[in-house]
N, C-alpha and C positions, 0 to 999 in steps of 0.2 A: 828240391825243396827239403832242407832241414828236417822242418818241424811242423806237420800240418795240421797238428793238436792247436797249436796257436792261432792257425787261419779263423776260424769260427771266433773268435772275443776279437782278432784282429778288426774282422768285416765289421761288428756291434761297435766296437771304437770309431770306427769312420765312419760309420749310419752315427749315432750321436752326434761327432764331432759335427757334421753337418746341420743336422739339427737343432743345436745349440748357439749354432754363429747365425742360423733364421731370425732364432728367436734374437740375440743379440744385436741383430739391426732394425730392431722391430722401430716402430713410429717413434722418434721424429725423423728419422732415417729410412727405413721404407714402411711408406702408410699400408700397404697391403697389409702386414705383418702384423698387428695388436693384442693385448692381453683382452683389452675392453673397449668398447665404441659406444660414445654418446654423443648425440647432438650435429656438429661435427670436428669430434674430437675423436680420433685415435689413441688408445696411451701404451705406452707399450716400455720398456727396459730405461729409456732413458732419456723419459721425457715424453709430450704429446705433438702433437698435430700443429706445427706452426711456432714449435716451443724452440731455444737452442738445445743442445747436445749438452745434458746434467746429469750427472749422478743426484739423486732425491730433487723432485718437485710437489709443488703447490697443487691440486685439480684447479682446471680454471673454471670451474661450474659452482653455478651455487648451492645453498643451503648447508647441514653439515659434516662436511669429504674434509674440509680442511684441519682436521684437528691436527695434534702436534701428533700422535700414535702413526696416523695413517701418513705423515708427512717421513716420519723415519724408517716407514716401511720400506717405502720406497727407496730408501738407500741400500734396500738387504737383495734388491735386484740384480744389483753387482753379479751375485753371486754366479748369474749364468753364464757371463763372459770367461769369468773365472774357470768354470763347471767347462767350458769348451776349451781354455786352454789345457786345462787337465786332460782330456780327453783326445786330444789333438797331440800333449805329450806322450800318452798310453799306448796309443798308434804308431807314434816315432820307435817307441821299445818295442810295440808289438816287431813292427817290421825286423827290428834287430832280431828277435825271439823266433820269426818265423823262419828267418834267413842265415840264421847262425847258431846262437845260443839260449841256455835256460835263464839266463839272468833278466836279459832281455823280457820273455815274458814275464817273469817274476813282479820286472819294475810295472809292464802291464794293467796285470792284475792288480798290484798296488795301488796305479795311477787312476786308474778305472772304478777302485773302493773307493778312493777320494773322490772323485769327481761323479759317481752317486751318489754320495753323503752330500755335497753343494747342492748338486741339481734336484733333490729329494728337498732338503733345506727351502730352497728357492721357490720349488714348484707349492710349498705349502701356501709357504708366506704369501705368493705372488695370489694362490687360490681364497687365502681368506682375505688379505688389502680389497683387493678387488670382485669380489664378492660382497663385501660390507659397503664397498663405493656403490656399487650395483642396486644394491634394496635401499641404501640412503638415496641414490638418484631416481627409481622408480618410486620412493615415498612423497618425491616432491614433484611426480609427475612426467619423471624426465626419462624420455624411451634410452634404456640401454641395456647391450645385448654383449654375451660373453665375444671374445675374438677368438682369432683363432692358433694364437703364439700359445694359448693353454695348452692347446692342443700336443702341439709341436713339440711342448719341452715337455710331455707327458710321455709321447714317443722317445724322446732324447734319454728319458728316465728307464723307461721299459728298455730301450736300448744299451743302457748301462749297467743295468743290472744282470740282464743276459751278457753280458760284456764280460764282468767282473767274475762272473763265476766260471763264461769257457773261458776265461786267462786263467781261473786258480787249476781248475780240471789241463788247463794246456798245460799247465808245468808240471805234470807228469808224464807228459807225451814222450816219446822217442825221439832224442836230439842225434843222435849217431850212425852209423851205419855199425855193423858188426862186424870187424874182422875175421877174415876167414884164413 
């Protein structure tokens, strides 16, 4: 092995990347998966419980979830799919970085600041949309309980951020063997 400074941010890139494609099929795709559960609705990256496959939707619940704020939140969801293919590329360089050369981790580390900055981005937005949907639908009486994609891409974050820093610490590792 090359470079085994680079394995540790490697390993954190594909724990995330994993983590990130969960959340990414979360409800209407696999119901298991959701940010938040009401009634019986699921809602989760891209769309709910019975909904098509969208980027940004409606709540189908009443009282007041549907405002125009909380409708274009839901389009900043994107971000995680995004946030996984970043992280899925980072992996790609890691492998070159551990296997070969510094550049490789370089792109890394790179790919890995980026796709913490999405999944950081994401994890806010996704905690406060659906937190506000949450005390709006418990004020009207309506049981709902966090899911557990919050979870997932909280790991996916924690993951990337330990990612991001063993890739910058890996590009000073030793790429070479020493001539003798």
């Amino acid at each position: 092995m090359a470079a085994s400074a680079a394995l540790p941010g490697l390993f954190f890139c594909l724990a995330a990347m994993i983590l990130l494609i969960l959340v990414s099929v979360s409800s209407p795709t696999l119901n298991s998966i959701s940010f938040l559960n009401a009634d019986q609705y699921s809602f989760g990256v891209f769309g709910y419980t019975g909904s098509k496959v969208q980027v940004g939707y409606y709540f189908p619940l009443p009282g007041d979830v549907n405002t125009a704020i909380l409708h274009n939140l839901t389009f900043v969801l994107i971000l995680y799919p995004i946030a996984a293919g970043l992280s899925g590329l980072a992996f790609l360089f890691g492998v070159c970085g551990a296997g070969y050369h510094r550049v490789g981790t370089v792109f890394m580390s790179f790919l890995a600041g980026l796709a913490t900055l999405c999944t950081l981005i994401a994890w806010i937005i996704s905690m406060s949309l659906f937190g506000v949907v949450r005390d709006r639908l418990r004020s009207n009486g309506i049981d709902a309980n966090w899911g557990n994609a919050n979870w997932l891409a909280l790991g996916a974050l924690v993951a990337l951020l330990l990612g991001s820093c063993t890739a910058a610490c890996g590009v000073f590792g030793h790429y070479r063997r020493s001539r003798n």
